[in-house]
Structures are given as C-alpha cells and as structure tokens.
C-alpha positions as CSV (number, residue, x, y, z in Angstrom):
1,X,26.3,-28.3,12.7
2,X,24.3,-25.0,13.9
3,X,25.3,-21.6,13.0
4,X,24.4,-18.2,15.4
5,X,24.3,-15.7,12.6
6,X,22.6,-15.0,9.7
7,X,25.7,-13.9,7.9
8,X,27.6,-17.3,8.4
9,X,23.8,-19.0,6.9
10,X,24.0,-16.7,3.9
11,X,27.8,-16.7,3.5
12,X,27.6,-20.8,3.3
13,X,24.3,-20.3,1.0
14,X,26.4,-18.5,-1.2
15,X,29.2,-21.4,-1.5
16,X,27.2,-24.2,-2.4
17,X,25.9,-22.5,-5.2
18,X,29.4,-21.3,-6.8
19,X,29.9,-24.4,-8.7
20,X,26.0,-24.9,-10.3
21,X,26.9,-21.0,-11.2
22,X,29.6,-21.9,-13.1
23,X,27.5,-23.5,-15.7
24,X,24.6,-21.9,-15.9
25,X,22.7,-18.7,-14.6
26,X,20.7,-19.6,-11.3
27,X,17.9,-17.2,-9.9
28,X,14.7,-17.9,-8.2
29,X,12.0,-18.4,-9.8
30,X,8.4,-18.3,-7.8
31,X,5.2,-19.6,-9.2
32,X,4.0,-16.8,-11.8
33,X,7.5,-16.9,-13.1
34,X,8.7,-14.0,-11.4
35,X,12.5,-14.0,-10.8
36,X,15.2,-13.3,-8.5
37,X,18.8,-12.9,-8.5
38,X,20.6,-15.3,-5.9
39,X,22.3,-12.1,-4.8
40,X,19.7,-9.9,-4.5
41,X,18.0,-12.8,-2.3
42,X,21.6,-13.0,-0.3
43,X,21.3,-9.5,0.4
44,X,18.1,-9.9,2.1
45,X,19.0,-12.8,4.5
46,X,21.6,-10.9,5.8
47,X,19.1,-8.6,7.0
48,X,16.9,-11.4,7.7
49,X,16.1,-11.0,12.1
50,X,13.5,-13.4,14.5
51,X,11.9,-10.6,15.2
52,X,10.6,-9.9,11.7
53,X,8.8,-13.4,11.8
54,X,5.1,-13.6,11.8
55,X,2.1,-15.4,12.1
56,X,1.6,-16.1,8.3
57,X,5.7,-17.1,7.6
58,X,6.0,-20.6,6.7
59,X,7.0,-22.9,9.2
60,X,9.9,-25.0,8.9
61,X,9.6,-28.7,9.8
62,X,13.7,-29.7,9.0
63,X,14.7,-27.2,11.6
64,X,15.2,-23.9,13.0
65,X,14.4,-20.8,11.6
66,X,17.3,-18.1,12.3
67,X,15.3,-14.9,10.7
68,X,12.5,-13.4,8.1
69,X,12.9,-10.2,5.9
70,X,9.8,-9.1,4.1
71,X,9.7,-7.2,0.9
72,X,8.1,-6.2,-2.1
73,X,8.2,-6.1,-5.6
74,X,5.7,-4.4,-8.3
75,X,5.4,-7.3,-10.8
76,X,2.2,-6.3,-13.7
77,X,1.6,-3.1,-11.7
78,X,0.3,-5.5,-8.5
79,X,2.3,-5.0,-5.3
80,X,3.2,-8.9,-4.6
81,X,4.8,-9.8,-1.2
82,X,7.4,-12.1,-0.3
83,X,9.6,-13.0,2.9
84,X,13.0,-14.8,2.9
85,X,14.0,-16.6,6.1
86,X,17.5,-18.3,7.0
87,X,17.4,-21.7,7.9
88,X,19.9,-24.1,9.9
89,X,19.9,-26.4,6.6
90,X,21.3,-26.5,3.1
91,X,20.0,-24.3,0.6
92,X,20.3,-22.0,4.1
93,X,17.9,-19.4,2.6
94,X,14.1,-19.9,1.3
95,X,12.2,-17.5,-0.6
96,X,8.2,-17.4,-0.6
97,X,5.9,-15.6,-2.7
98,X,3.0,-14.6,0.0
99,X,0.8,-12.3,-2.0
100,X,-2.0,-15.1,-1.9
101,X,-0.9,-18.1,0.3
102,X,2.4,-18.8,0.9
103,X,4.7,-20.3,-2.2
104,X,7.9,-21.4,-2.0
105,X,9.9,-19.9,-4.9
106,X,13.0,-22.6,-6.2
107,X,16.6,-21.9,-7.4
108,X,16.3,-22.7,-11.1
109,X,19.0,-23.2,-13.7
110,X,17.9,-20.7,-16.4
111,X,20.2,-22.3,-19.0
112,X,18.5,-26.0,-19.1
C-alpha cells in the first residue's frame, strides 16, 4: 500500500507506536545518546517535502522516500544536524544524526 502525503505517513507512524507507548516512554535516541520525543519528530515529518532532499540524505533501499526536513539542535554547545524523511514503510519516519556522517537514530523504550 502507497500513501501521497506526508500527513497520512506520519499520521500511521503515530498509530503503530500507541500501544509500545502504553508501557513505556519511547523517544529516539541517536548515537551520542541524544534524544527525541516521538512527537517532536512527528511534527517534523509533517513538514517533511522532496524538495528539501539532498545529496548527503540517506538513501533508502526498502522504498520510496516521500520527503526530508532538516534541523538543528545545540547539544554540549556544538550545533549538530539532523534530517527526518518519510518513508512508504513501517516505522514511516527515520531520523538521522548528520553532523559527521549520516547515523540513523532508533525508537528506544526508555523504561527497559
């Protein structure tokens, strides 16, 4: 099944993690341990556009990549960089750190 929109992608991202969420506290969590909020990550897929992707985005080899928001975030007074992009496949959204080299930041169950 394909979806057009990055709304629909981040609207279904959002359902498959309401029952994991009922148990625990989920965020991202990249490399350095820096975290994010699943919402806050939501947010920015929904402004997530193809025309935001670049050269140094991951590619995707499962499918299609719907759109890329970039962003920013002071963590230990260093400006790191990091893009999200919505993707035609379950979790729907990816999150990469991309200060350095690209690293794909997991959903992490912060209870376990």
């Amino acid at each position: 099944m394909k979806f057009s929109n990055t709304a629909s992608i981040a609207t279904l991202a959002g359902l498959s993690l309401l029952m994991p969420a009922v148990y625990g506290k989920l965020m991202y969590e990249c490399w350095d341990s820096t975290r994010f909020e699943i919402e806050t990550i939501r947010y920015y897929a929904l402004h997530a556009s193809p025309e935001n992707t670049t050269v140094l985005d991951p590619t995707y080899d499962d499918g299609k990549i719907y759109g890329v928001f970039h962003f920013t975030k002071s963590v230990n007074s260093k400006e790191n960089k990091y893009s999200v992009q919505t993707v035609e496949k379950e979790p729907f959204i990816r999150l990469f750190d991309m200060t350095s080299l690209a690293r794909e930041c997991h959903i992490r169950d912060l209870n376990d």
